[in-house]
C-alpha positions as CSV (number, residue, x, y, z in Angstrom):
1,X,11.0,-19.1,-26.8
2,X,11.1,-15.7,-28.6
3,X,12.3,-12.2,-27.3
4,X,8.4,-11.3,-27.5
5,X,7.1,-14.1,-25.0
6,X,10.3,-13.9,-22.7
7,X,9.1,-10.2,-22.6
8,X,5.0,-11.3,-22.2
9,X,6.6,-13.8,-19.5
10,X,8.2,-11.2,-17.7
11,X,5.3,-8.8,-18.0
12,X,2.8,-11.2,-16.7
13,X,5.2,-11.9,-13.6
14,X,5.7,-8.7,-13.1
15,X,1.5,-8.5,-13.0
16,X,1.4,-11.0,-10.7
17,X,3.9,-9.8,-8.1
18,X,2.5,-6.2,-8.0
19,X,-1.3,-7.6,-7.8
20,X,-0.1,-10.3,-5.0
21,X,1.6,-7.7,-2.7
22,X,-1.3,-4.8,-3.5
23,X,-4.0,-7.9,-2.1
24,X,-1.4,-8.4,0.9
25,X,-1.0,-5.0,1.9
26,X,-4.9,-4.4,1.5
27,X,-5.6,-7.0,3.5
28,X,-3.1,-6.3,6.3
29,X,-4.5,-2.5,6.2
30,X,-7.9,-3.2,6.1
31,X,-7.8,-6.1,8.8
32,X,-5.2,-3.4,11.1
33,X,-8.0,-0.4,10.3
34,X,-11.0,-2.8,11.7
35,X,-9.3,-3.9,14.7
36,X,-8.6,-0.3,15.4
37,X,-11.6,0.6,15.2
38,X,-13.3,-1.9,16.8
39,X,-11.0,-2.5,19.8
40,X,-8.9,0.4,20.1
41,X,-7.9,-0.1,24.1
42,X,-6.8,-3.9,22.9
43,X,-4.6,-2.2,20.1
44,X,-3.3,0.4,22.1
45,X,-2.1,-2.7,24.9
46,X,-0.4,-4.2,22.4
47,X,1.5,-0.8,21.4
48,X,1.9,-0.3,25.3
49,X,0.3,3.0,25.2
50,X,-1.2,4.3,28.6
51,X,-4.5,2.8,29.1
52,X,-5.1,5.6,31.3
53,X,-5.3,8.2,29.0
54,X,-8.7,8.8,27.6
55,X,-8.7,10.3,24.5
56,X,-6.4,7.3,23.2
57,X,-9.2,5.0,21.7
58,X,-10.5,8.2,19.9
59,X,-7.5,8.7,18.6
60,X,-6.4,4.7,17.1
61,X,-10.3,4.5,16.0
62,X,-9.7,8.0,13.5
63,X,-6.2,6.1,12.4
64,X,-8.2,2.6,12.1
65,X,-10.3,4.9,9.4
66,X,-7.5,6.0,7.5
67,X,-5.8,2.7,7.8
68,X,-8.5,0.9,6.5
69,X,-9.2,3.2,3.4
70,X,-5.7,2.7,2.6
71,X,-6.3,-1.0,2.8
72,X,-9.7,-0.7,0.4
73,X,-7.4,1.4,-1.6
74,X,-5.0,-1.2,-3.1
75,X,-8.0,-3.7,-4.3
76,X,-7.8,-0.9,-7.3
77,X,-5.0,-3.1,-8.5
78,X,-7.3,-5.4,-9.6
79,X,-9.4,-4.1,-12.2
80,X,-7.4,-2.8,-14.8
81,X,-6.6,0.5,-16.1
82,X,-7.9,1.7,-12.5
83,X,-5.1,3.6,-11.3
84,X,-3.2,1.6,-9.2
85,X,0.4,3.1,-10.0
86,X,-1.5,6.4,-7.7
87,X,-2.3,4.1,-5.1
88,X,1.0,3.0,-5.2
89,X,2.3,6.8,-4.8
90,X,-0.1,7.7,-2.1
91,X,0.4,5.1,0.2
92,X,4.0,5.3,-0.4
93,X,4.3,8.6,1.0
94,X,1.5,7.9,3.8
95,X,4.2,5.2,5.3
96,X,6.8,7.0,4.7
97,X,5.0,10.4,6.9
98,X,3.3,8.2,9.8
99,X,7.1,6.3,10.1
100,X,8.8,9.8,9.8
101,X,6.2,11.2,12.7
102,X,6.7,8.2,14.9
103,X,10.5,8.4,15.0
104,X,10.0,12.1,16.0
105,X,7.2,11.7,18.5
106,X,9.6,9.0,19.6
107,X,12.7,11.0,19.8
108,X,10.1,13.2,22.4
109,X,9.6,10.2,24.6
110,X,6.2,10.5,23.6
111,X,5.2,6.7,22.7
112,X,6.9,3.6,23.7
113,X,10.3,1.9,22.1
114,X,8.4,-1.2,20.7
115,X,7.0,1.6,18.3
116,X,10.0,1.8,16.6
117,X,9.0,-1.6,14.7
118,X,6.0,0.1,13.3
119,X,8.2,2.8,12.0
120,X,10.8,0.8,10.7
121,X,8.0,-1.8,8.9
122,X,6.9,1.8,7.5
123,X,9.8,2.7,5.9
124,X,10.3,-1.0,4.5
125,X,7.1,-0.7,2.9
126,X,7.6,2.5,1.5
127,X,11.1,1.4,0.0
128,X,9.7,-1.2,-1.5
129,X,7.4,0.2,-3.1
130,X,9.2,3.4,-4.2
131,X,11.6,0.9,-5.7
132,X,8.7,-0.9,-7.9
133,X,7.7,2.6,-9.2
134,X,11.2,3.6,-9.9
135,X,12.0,0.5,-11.9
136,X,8.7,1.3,-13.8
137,X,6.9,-2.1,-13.7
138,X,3.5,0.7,-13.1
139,X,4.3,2.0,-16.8
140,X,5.3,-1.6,-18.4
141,X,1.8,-2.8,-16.8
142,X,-0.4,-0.3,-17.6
143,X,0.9,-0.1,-21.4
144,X,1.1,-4.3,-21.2
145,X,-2.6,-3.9,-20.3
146,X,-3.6,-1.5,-22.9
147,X,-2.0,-3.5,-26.1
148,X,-3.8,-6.3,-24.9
149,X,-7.2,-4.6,-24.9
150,X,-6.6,-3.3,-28.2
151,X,-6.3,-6.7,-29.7
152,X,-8.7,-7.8,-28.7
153,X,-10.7,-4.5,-29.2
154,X,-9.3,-4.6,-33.3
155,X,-6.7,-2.3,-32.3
156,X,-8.3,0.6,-30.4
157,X,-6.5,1.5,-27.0
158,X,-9.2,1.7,-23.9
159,X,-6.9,4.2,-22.1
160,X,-4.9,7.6,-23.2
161,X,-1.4,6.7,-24.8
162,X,1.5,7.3,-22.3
């Protein structure tokens, strides 16, 4: 095998893994934003939030709505030169905020310690993401994707050089 197809092999793995967690993490988004929304006294039992206070379902249903658009967000990923690598960014710093605002409002005794595990799955997600980025498999992609198309385009690119 030559260093160019060890390279295509690597590239195309590296295609695979980002498109595989993007479809994970929209489908665990967009399946957490529904049941927000759509039973927000069920969620917040689970959470152990007060089911006495009232203004609690209003509350997870507006989160269920930004959830779930962060969920419909990463299904970018899969239509090229779409813009995923922002995605990526975005939702990065979104879990790394809400898990930043939970430890706080948890440091004020405001929510309950099993919410410590959302925070903490917050940060985990962020890492790994911000890690991805940093390693620039984003770049490699998009510029992977572009050579391709302009093969098979006679050697036109479909998206600005980077």
């Amino acid at each position: 095998m030559s260093s160019h197809e060890r390279n295509e092999k690597t590239i195309q793995t590296k295609v695979k893994l980002v498109k595989i967690w993007s479809v994970l993490m929209g489908l665990v988004n967009l399946l957490v934003g529904i049941l927000l929304l759509a039973c927000p006294a069920a969620f917040a039992a689970i959470l152990g939030l007060a089911p006495a206070a009232p203004d609690v379902p209003a509350l997870l249903s507006g989160v269920g709505v930004l959830v779930g658009g962060m969920g419909l967000s990463y299904f970018v990923v899969l239509w090229p030169f779409k813009g995923g690598r922002i995605v990526w960014y975005v939702t990065s710093l979104l879990y790394g905020m809400t898990s930043a605002a939970i430890v706080w409002t948890l440091e004020m005794d405001c929510l309950p310690a099993n919410c410590l595990l959302v925070a903490l799955l917050g940060f985990l997600l962020a890492l790994v993401q911000v890690a991805v980025l940093r390693a620039g498999w984003w770049t490699t992609i998009i510029k992977w994707q572009n050579y391709r198309a302009s093969q098979v385009r006679g050697g036109r690119p479909l998206t600005w050089p980077i």
